[in-house]
N, C-alpha and C positions, 0 to 999 in steps of 0.2 A: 504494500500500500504506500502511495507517494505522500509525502505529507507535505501539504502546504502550510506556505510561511505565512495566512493569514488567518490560519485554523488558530481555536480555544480551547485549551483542557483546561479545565477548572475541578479543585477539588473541594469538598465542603464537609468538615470534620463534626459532627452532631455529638454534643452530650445531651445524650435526652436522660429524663426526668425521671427516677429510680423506676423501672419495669414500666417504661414507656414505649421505648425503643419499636418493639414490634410492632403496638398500636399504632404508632405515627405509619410506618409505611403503609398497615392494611390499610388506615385511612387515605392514602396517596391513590393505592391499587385500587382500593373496593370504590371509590369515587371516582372511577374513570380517570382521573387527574394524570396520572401516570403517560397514560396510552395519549392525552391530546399534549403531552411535555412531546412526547418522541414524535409524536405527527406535525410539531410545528416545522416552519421552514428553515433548515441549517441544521437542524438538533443531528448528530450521527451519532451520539450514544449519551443515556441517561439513564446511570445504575446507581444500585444503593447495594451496601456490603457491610456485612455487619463483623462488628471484632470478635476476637476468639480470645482474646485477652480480657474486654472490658466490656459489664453484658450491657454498659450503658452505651457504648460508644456506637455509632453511625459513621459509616462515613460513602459520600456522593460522590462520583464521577462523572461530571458532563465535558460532551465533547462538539465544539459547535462549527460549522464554517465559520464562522469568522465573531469577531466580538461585536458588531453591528446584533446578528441573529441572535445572539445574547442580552443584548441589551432589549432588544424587542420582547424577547420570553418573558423577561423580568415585568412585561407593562400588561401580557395576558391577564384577560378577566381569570380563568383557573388558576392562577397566582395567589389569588387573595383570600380562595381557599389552604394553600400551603400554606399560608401565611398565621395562617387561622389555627391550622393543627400544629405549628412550629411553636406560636403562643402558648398552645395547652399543653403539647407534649414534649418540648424542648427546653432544655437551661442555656445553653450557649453553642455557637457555631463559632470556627471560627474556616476562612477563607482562604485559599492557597491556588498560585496558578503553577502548572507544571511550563518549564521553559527546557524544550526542547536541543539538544549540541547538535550543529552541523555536523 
């Protein structure tokens, strides 16, 4: 796979909320919310992986054409439900971009 120079990884590391964790994705999955994140325009991957170490931790990997398509994701109305279950079932995020070596 070629990877272009104007592609997004982004990572986003979740402590959710003591025995939260699963809740918050069924909430993602079981609300469609999941399946219209991957169908928007740019999205090429949008996973969630849970640790083996920490049964609180989450952590997101979104991969987007370009950081335009990212920024748009952020403004969908189905955002504002994430947004909603990150309130109830989450204590803090915190945000990371993978930068890619020639």
């Amino acid at each position: 796979e070629v990877f272009s120079m104007e592609e997004l990884i982004l990572y986003v590391k979740y402590q959710a909320k003591p025995g939260c964790r699963e809740t918050f994705v069924r909430q993602i999955v079981e609300k469609g919310i999941l399946t219209l994140i991957r169908q928007e325009p740019g999205c090429l991957a949008y996973d969630y992986y849970f640790s083996a170490q920490d049964e609180n931790e989450l952590l997101l990997i979104e991969r987007w054409e370009s950081a335009a398509h990212q920024r748009a994701h952020m403004d969908q109305p189905h955002m504002d439900a994430v947004r909603a279950a990150k309130a109830q079932y989450i204590d803090s995020t915190e945000l990371g971009k993978f930068r890619l070596e020639d």
